[in-house]
MIFIMAR-69427 format. One record per residue: z, x, y of N, C-alpha, C in turn. Coordinates in steps of 0.02 Angstrom, whole numbers, padded with zeros to 5 digits, always signed. Layout:
# residues N
ZXYZXYZXY ...
END
This chain:
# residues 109
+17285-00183+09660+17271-00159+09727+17202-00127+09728 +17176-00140+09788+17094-00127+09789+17087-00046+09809 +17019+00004+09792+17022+00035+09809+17054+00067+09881 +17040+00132+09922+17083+00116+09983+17015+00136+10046 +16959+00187+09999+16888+00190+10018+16881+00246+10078 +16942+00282+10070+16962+00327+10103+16881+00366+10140 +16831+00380+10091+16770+00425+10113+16741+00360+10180 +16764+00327+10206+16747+00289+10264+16780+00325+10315 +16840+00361+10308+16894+00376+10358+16871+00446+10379 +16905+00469+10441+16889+00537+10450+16947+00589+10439 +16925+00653+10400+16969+00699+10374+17040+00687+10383 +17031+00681+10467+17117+00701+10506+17135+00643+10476 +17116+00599+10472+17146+00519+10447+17168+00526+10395 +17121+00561+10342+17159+00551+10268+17203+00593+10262 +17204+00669+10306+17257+00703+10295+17335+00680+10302 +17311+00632+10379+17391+00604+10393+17413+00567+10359 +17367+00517+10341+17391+00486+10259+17436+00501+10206 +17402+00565+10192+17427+00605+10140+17487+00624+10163 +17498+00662+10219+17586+00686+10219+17609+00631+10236 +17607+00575+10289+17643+00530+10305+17666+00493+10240 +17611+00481+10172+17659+00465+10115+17694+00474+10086 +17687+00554+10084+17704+00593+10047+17812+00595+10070 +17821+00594+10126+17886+00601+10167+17918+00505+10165 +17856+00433+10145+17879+00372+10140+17916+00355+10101 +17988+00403+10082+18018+00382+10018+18086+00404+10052 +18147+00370+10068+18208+00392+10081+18240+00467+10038 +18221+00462+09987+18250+00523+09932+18201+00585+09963 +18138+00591+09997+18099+00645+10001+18110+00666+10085 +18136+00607+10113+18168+00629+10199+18240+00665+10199 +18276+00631+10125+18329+00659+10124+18329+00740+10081 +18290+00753+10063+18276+00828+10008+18241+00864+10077 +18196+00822+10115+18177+00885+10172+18223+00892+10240 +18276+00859+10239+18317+00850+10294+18353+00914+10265 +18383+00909+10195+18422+00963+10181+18392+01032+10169 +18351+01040+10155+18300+01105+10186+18329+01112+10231 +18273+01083+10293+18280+01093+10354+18360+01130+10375 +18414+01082+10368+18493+01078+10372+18518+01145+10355 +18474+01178+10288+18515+01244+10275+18465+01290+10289 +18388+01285+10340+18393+01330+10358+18375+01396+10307 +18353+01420+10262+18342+01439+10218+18301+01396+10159 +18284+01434+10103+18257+01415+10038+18308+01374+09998 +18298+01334+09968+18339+01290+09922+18336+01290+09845 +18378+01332+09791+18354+01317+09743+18382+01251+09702 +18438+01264+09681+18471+01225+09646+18526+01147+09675 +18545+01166+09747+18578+01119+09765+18574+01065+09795 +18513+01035+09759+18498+00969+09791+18530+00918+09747 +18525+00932+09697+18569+00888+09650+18632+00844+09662 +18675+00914+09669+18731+00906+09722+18735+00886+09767 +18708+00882+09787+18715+00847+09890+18678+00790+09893 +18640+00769+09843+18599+00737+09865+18623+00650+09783 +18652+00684+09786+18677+00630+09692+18615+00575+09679 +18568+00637+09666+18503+00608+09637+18495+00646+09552 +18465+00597+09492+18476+00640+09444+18406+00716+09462 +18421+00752+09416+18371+00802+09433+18304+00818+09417 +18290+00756+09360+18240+00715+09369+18190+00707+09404 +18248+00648+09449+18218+00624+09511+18212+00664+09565 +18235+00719+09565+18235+00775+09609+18150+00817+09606 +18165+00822+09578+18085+00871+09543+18041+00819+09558 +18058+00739+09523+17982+00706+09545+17949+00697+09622 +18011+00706+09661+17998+00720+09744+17989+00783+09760 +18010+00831+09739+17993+00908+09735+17905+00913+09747 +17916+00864+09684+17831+00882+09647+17772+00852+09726 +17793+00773+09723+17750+00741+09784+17753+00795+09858 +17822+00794+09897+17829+00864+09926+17778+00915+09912 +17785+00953+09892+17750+01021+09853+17660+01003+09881 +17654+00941+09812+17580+00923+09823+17541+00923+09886 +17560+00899+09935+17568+00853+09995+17544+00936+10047 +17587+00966+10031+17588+01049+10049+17639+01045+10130 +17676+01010+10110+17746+01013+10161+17785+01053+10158 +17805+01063+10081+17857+01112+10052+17818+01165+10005 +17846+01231+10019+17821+01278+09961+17864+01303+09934 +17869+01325+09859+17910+01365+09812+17921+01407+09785 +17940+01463+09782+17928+01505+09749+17979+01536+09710 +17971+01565+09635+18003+01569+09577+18057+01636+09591 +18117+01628+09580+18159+01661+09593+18199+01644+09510 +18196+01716+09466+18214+01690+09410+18207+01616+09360 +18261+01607+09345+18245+01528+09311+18232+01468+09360 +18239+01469+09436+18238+01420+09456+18170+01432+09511 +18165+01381+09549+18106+01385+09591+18155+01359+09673 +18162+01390+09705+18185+01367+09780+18121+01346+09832 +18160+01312+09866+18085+01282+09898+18091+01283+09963 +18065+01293+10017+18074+01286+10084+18009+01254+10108 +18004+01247+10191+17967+01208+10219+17893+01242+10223 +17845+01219+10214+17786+01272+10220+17779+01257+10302 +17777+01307+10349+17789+01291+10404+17709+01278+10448 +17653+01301+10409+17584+01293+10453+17574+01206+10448 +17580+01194+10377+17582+01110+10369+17639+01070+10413 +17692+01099+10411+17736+01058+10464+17716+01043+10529 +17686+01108+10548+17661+01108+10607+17609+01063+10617 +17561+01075+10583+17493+01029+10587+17522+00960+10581 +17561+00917+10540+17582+00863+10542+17616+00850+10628 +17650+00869+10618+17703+00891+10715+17634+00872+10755 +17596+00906+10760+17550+00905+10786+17509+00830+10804 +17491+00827+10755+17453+00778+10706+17472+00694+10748 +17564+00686+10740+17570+00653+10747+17608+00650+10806 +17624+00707+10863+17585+00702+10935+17533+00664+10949 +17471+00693+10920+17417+00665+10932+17410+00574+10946 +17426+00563+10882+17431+00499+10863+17478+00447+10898 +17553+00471+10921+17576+00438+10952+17541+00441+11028 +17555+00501+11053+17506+00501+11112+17446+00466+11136 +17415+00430+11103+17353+00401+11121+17370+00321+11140 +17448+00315+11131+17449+00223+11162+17480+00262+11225 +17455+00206+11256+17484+00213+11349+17516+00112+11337 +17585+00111+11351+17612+00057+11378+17578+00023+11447 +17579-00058+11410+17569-00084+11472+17614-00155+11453 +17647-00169+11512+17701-00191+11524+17684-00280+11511 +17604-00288+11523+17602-00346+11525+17576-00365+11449 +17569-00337+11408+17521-00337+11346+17568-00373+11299 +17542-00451+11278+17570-00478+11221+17633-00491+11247 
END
């Protein structure tokens, strides 16, 4: 696969990039749904609910995290994670924006 040459694009573009990938994985809609769902920080029970090994949990943790959707912070041996809510927002936002800019027309195609 060829580069993607991103320094052509403008900021907001690569940003949406970035989270919109970051959330393109069924296992990482389903780890932020359950956030969201409880409403609180999450440490340990994604495992459980989610019958992913824990592994694979962390390696979506990790993309999550990166992405700066989700933040963590260390509570003894484990790390709980909740939604970082300025990035949620800006995405929310973001992709207002983006949908917002088609106007339907009835005769098109």
């Amino acid at each position: 696969m060829g580069l993607t040459k991103s320094e052509i694009f403008t900021e907001e573009q690569n940003r949406l990039s970035t989270l919109l990938k970051a959330i393109a994985h069924p296992a990482r809609i389903a780890i932020l749904q359950q956030i969201i769902k409880s409403n609180a920080c999450i440490c340990g029970d994604l495992v459980e609910e989610l019958g992913l090994a824990q592994a694979t949990i962390s390696q979506h943790l990790k993309e999550l995290k990166t992405a700066g959707l989700i933040q963590g912070t260390i509570e003894g041996v484990s790390v709980c994670y909740c939604i970082n809510p300025v990035v949620w927002k800006d995405l929310e936002k973001q992709l207002s924006g983006f949908f917002g800019t088609y106007n339907f027309k009835a005769d098109c195609c």
